[in-house]
GULO-261932 format. One record per residue: x, y, z of N, C-alpha, C in turn; residue in one letter. Coordinates in steps of 0.2 Angstrom, whole numbers, plus 5000, padded with zeros to 4 digits. Layout:
N
XYZXYZXYZA ...
end
This chain:
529
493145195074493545225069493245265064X 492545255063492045295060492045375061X 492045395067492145455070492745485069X 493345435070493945465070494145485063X 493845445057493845465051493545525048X 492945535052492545585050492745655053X 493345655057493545715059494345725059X 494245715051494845735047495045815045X 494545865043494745935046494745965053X 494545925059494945935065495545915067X 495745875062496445855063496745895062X 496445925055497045945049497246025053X 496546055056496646095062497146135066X 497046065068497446055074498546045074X 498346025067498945995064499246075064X 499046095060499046185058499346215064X 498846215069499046225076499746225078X 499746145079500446115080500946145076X 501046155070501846175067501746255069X 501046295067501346375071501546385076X 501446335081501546325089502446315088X 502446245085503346235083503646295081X 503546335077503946395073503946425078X 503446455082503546495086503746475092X 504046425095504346385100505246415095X 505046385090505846365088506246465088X 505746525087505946585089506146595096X 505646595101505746605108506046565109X 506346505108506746455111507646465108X 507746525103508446525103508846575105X 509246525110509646565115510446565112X 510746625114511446635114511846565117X 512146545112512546485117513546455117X 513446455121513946455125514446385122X 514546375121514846285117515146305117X 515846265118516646235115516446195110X 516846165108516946095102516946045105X 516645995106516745925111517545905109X 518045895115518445905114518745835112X 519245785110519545755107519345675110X 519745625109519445565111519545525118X 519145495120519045495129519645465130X 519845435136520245405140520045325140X 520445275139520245215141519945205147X 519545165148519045135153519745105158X 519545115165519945085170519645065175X 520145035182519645015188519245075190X 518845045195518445085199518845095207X 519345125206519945155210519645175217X 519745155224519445185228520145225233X 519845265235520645325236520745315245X 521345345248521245315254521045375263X 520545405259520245435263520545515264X 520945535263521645585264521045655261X 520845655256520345685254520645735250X 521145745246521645765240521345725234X 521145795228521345745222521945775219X 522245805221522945825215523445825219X 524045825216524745805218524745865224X 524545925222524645985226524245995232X 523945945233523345935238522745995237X 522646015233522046075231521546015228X 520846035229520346005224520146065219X 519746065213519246105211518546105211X 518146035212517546015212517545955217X 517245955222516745905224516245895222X 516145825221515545805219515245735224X 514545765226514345705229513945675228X 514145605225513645535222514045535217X 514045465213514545435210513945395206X 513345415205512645395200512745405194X 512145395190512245425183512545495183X 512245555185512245595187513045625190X 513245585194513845615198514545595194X 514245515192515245495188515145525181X 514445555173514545575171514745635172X 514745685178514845765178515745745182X 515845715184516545685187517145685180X 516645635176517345635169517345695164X 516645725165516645785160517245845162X 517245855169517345895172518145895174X 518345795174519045805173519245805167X 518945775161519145785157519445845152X 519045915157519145995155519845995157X 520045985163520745995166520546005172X 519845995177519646025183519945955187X 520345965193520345915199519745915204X 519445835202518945825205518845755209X 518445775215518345715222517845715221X 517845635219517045625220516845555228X 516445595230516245545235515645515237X 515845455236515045395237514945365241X 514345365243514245305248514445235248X 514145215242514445135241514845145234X 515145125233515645095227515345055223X 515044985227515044935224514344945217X 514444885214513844895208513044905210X 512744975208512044975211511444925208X 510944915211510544855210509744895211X 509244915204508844965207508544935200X 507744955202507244935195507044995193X 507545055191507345095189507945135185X 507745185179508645225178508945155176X 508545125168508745065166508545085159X 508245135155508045175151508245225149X 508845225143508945295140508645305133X 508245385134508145425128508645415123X 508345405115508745435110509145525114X 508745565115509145605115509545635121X 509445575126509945565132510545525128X 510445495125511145465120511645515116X 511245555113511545595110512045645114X 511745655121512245695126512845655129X 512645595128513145545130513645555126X 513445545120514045565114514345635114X 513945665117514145735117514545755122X 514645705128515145695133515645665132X 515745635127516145575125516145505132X 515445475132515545435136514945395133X 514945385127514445335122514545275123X 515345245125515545185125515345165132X 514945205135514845135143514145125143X 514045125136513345085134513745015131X 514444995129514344955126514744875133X 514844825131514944795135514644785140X 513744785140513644785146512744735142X 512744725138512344695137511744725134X 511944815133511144845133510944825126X 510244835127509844845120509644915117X 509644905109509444965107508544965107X 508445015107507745035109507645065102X 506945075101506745115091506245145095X 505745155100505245155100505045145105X 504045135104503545115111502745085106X 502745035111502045015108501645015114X 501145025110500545055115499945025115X 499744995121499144955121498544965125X 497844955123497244965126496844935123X 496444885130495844855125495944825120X 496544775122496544705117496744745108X 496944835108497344855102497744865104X 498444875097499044905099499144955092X 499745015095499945045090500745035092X 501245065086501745035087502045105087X 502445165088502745235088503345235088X 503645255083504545235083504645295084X 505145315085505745375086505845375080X 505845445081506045505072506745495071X 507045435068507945465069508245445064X 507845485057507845485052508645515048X 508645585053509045615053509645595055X 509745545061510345565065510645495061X 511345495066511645435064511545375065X 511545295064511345275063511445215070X 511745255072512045225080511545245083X 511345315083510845355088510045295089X 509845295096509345245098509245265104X 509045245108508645215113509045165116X 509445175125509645105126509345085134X 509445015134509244985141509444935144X 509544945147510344905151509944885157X 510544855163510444845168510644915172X 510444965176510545015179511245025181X 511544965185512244945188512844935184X 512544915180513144915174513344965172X 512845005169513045085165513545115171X 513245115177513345175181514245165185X 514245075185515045045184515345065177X 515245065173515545095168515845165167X 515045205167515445285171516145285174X 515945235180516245275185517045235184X 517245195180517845145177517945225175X 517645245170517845295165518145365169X 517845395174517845435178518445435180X 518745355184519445345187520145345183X 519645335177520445325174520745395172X 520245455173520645515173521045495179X 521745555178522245545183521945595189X 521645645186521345715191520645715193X 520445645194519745645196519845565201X 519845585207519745535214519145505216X 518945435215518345425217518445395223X 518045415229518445395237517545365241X 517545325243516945295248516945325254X 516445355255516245375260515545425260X 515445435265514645445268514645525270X 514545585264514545635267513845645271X 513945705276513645705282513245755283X 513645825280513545885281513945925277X 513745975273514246025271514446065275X 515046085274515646155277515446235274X 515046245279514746315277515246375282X 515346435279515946495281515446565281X 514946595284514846645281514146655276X 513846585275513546595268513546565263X 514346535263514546505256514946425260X 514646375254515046325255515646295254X 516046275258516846275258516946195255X 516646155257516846085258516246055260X 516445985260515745915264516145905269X 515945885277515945825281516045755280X 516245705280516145655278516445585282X 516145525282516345485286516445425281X 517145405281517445345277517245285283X 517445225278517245145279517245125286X 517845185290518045145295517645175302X 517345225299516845275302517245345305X 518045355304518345395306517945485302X 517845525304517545575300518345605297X 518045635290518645685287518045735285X 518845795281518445835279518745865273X 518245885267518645905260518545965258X 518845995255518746065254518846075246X 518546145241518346135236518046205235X 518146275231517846305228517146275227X 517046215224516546215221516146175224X 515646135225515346085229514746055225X 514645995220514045995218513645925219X 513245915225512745875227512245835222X 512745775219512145735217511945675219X 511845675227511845625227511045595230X 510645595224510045565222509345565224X 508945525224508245535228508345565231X 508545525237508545515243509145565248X 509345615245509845645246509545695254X 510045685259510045715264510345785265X 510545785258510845885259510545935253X 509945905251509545965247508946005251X 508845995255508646045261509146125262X 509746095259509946155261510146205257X 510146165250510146215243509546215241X 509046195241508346205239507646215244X 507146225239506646195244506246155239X 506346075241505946025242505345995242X 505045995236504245985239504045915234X 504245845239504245805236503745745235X 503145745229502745715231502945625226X 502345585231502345535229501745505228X 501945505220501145485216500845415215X 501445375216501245305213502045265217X 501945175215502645145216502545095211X 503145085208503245025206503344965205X 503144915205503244845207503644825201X 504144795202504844765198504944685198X 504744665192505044595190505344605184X 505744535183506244515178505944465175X 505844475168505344405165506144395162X 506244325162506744295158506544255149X 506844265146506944215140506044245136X 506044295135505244315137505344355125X 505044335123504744365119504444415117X 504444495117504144565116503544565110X 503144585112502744575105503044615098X 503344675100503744725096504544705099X 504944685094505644685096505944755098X 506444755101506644805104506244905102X 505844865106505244945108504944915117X 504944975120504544975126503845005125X 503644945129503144915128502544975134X 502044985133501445025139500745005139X 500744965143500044935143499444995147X 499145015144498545065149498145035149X 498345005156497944955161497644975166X 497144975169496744975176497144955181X 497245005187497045065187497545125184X 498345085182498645125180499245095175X 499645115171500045085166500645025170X 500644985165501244955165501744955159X 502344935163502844915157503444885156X 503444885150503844815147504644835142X 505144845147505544835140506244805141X 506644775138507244725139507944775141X 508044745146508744755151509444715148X 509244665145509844635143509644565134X 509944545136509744495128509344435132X 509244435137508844365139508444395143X 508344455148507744495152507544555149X 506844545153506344595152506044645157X 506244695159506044725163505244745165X 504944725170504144735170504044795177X 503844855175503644895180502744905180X 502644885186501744885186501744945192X 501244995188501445045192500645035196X 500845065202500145045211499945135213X 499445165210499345235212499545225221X 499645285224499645285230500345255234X 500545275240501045275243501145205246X 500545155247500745075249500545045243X 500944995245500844935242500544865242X 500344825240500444775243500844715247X 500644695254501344655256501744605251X 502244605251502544565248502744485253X 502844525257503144425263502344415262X 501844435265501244405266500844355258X 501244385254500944355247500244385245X 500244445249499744475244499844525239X 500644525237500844565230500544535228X 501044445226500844415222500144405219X 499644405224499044395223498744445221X 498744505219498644565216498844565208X 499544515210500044545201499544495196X 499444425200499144385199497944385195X 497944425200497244405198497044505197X 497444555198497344605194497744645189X 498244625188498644645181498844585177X 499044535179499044495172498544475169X 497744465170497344475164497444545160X 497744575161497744645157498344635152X 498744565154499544585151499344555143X 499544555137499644535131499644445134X 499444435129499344345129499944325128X 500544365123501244335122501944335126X 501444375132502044375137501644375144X 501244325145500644295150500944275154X 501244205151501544145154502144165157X 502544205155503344265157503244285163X 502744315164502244355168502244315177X 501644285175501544225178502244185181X 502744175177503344125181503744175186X 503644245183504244285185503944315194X 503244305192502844295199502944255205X 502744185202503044135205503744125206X 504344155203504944145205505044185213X 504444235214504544275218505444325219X 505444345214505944415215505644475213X 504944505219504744545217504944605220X 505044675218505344745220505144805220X 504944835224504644885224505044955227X 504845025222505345065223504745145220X 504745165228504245245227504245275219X 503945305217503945345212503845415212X 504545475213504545545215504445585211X 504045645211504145695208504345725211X 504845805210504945875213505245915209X 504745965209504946035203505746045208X 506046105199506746115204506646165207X 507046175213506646235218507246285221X 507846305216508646295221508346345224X 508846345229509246405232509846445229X 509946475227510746485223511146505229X 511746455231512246475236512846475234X 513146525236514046525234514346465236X 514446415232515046385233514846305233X 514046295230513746245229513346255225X 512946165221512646185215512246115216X 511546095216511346035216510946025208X 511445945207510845915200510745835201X 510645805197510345755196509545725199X 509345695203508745685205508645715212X 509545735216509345785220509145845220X 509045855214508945925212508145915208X 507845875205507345895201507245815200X 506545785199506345735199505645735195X 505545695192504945655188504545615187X 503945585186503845525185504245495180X 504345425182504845385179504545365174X 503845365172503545325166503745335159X 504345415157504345395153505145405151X 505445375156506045375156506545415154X 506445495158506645555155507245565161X 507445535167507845545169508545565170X 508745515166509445535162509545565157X 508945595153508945625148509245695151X 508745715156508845775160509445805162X 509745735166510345735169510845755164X 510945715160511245715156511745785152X 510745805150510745875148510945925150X 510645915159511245975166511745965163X 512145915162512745925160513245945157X 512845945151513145955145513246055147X 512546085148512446165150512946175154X 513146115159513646165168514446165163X 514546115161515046105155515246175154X 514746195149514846245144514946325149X 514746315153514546385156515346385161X 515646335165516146335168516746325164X 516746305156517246335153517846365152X 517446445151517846475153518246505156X 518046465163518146495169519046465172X 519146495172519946485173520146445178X 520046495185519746455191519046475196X 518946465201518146455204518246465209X 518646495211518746535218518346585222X 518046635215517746675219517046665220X 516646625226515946615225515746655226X 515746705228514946765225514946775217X 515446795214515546785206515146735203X 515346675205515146605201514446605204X 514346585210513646605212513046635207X 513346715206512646745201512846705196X 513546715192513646685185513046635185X 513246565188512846505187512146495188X 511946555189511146575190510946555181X 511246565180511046565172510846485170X 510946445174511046375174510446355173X 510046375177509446365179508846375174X 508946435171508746445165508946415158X 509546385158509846365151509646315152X 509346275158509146185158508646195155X 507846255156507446225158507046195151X 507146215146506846225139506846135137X 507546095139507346025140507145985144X 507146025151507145975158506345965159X 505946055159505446075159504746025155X 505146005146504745985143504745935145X 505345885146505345815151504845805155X 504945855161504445845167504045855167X 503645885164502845915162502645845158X 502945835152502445785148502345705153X 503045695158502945635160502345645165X 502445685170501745705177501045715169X 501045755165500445745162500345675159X 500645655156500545565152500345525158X 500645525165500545485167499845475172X 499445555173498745555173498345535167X 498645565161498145545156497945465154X 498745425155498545355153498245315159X 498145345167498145335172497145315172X 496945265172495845245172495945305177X 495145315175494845365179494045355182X 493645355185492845335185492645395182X 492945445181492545505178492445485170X 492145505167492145485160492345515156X 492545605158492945655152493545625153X 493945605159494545585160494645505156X 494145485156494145435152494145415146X 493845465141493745505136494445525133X 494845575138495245585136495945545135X 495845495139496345425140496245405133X 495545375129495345335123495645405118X 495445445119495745505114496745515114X 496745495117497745505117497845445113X 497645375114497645325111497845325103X 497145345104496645375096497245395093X 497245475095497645535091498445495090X 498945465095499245435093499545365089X 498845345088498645295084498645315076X 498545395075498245425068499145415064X 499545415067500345415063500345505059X 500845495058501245535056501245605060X 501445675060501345725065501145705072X 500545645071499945645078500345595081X 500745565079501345535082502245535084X 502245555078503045595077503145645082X 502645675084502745735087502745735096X 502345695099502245675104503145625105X 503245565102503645545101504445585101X 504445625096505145675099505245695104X 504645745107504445755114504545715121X 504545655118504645605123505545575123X 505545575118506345555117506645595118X 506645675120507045715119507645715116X 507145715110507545745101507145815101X 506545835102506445885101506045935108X 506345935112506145975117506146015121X 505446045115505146115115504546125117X 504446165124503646165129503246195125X 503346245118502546245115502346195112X 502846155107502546085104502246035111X 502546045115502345995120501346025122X 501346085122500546125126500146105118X 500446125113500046095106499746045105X 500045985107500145915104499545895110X 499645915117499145895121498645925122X 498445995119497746035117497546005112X 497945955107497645955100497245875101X 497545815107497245775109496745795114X 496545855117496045865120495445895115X 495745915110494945945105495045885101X 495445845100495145795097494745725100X 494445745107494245685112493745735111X 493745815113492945855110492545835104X 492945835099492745825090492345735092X 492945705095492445625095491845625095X 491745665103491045645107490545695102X 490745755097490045765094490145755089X 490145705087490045625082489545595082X 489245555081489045585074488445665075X 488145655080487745725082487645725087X 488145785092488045825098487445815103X 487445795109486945815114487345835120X 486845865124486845895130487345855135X 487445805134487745765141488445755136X 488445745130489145735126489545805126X 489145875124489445945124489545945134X 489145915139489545915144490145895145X 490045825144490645785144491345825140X 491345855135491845865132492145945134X 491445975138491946045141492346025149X 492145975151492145945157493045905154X 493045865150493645875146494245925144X 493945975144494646025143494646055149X 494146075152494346055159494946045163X 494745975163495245935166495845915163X 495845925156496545945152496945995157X 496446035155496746125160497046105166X 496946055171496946025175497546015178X 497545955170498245905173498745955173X 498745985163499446015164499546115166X 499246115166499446205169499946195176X 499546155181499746155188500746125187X 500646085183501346055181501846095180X 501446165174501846205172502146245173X 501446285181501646325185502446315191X 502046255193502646215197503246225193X 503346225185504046215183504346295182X 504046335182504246415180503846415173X 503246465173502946485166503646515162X 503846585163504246615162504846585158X 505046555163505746495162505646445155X 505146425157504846365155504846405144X 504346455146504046465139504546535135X 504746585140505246645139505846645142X 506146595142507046615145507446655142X 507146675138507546745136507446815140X 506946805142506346855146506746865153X 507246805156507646795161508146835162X 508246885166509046915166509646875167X 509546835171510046785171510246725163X 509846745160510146715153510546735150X 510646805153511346835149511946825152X 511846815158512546805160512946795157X 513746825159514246825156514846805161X 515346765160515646745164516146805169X 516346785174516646845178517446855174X 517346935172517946945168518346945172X 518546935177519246935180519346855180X 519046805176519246745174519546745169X 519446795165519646775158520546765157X 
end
């Protein structure tokens, strides 16, 4: 900490750096915007109505939107969208309640677009916890990082539920519109005419095929989606997996904060799904894992991650092992890649994917939503897809200024806090620590970025330049030599490394200039007005 002290005008540097970098983010980042007024008070919550296969959502047998997936993603854009006045189908594969150890974490500022959809209340009745924060741990230290939400209303937080419940909640809320149809079935293939999508294929419970039609077509149906081959290109890798248990009746060291241990070989984590569990994700670089029936999870979680776990939630640890309900679930990234086609639109995880470590998925999604919202307004009706087609190019660009800084900080974070045998990589792992350890700016800031409350790609390239010269300044402490001034260009380096290739994949242009975008001006087809 001697060093750390000592290099209090490299902070202060750096600090300098970071608000010019803000101001001038806060310039290039302001766009024309399209907004209505959030419109008046939701509809009461009702069943999760399943329809009888007929494939009408209005009395006049027209649809306006299909939507396919009935996820975070598909029943939020389902009640936004009935809620405007649109007749909407939404079609899922299973109805019943989802069960996933993942998409059990929502941002402060995924909360706010909840609110900003009017669909705040299917956070409550479900058990979730309010989140302030994340503590952070390494080598037997901890720091504690709360969300900035100084500002906001006093409701505004961080929530964490069981995934099933939220997305049963939606989808009650979704139903209780009269012009939005939730119906079970298994689309198959979309109805392409010429170029442009008309409608899905799709096969109900009893495996009869139907088929649905809709000016508009929008596929959110998830990772694992079998029809984003045909609106994008897919380039989907997979970094790490999960291992999921449930610590029951379990004590946090920080009450309601998720918890990060920067453990060997890679992080774990820790945060409460309901008032009696606690969600434990140990994340496994690489594509296998170990057997589970054979019991050599077990014997991994056992004799290589629980010496690493805090002492106060050891024994949680240990039973939740021994209960054996252990679960494991890939962990995707994929920049978004569409294709722009008349008469379809893909979002949610279909569409664009991240690592889940810092639980930016909803956030994203969310966010998609709020922007299709606003842009399809307008729009009277949506008939003509060549029109709407270019118009919604603009889509693309309106998301990227939040989705981009999501997905870039989670794939950079999750290299940084990932052990490495090189040593500048390991340098810079104690260096993010550190800097995040210093409070105020050196923590606030990182922390907006992560919550998206403030999600802007230059404070994001600032804030992780200014922990790479502050891993440089360490090592020439107290006085520089040849292997440390190695070490530390070999560090920014690998800085260079992690995050450029991220931001390449996401669109520089997009990502840092969407004003720069012709499609940012788009203006709605006047023959809608």
């Amino acid at each position: 900490m001697a060093a750390a002290a000592g290099f209090g005008p490299l902070v202060g540097a750096a600090a300098a750096t970071l608000l010019a970098a803000v101001f001038l983010a806060a310039v290039l980042g302001r766009r024309r915007r399209r907004r209505a007024p959030v419109e008046g008070s939701t509809a009461p919550g009702g069943g999760c109505a399943v329809a009888d296969g007929e494939g009408h959502a209005a009395e006049d047998g027209t649809t306006d939107v299909i939507i396919v997936g009935a996820g975070v993603a598909g029943s939020a854009l389902a009640y936004t969208l009935g809620k405007d006045g649109r007749r909407v189908h939404v079609i899922e594969r299973d109805l019943t309640e989802p069960d996933r150890i993942v998409g059990e974490l929502l941002q402060p500022g995924g909360y706010l677009r909840l609110m900003e959809l009017g669909l705040q209340d299917c956070v409550d009745e479900i058990d979730a916890q309010r989140v302030l924060g994340y503590a952070l741990f390494k080598d037997g230290k901890n720091t504690k990082l709360s969300y900035p939400l100084e500002k906001f209303h006093s409701d505004v937080a961080g929530r964490s539920f069981h995934n099933g419940r939220f997305i049963q909640r939606m989808r009650q809320k979704a139903a209780s519109l009269p012009n939005v149809q939730l119906e079970q079935g298994t689309v198959t293939s979309l109805i392409e005419e010429n170029g442009t999508v008309k409608g899905v294929q799709y096969k109900i419970k009893s495996g009869e095929e139907q088929k649905a039609y809709a000016p508009l077509t929008i596929v959110c149906d998830g990772c694992f989606s079998n029809l984003r081959r045909a609106l994008c290109s897919p380039k989907v890798e997979v970094p790490s997996c999960f291992v999921g248990l449930v610590l029951e009746n379990c004590q946090l060291p920080h009450a309601n904060h998720g918890h990060v241990i920067l453990a060997n070989p890679s992080p774990i984590l820790f945060y409460p799904i309901s008032s009696t569990e606690v969600r434990c994700l140990v994340d496994v670089p690489g594509q296998k894992v170990p057997s589970i029936a054979s019991g050599d999870m077990a014997n991994y979680l056992k004799t290589v991650v629980a010496p690493q776990i805090p002492p106060e939630i050891y024994d949680s640890f240990v039973a939740a092992i021994d209960k054996g309900s252990i679960r494991t679930m890939p962990n995707r990234s994929m920049p978004a890649a569409p294709h722009p086609t008349p008469g379809a639109l893909l979002m949610g995880d279909a569409f664009n994917m991240r690592h889940p470590l810092t639980g930016g998925g909803m956030t994203v999604a969310l966010s998609d939503i709020v922007v299709l919202r606003n842009l399809l307004k307008p729009l009277r009706n949506l008939h003509d897809a060549s029109s709407l087609c270019k118009y919604l190019e603009s889509f693309y660009t309106l998301r990227k200024p939040v989705a981009s800084t999501i997905n870039t900080l989670a794939g950079a974070l999750y290299k940084v806090f990932s052990s490495s045998p090189d040593k500048a990589r390991d340098e810079m792992r104690q260096a993010c620590f550190d800097y995040l350890s210093l409070g105020g700016v050196c923590s606030n800031g990182p922390i907006a970025l992560l919550s998206g409350l403030n999600p802007r790609p230059l404070s994001l390239v600032a804030h992780f330049f200014a922990v790479a010269i502050y891993g440089v300044g360490r090592l020439m402490l107290p006085v520089p030599s040849p292997k440390r001034m190695w070490i530390g260009a070999r560090l920014i380096s690998g800085a260079c490394g992690i995050i450029f290739p991220i931001i390449k994949a996401e669109g520089v242009r997009q990502m840092f200039f969407p004003a720069t975008v012709p499609a940012y001006y788009r203006a709605p087809p006047e023959a809608e007005f």
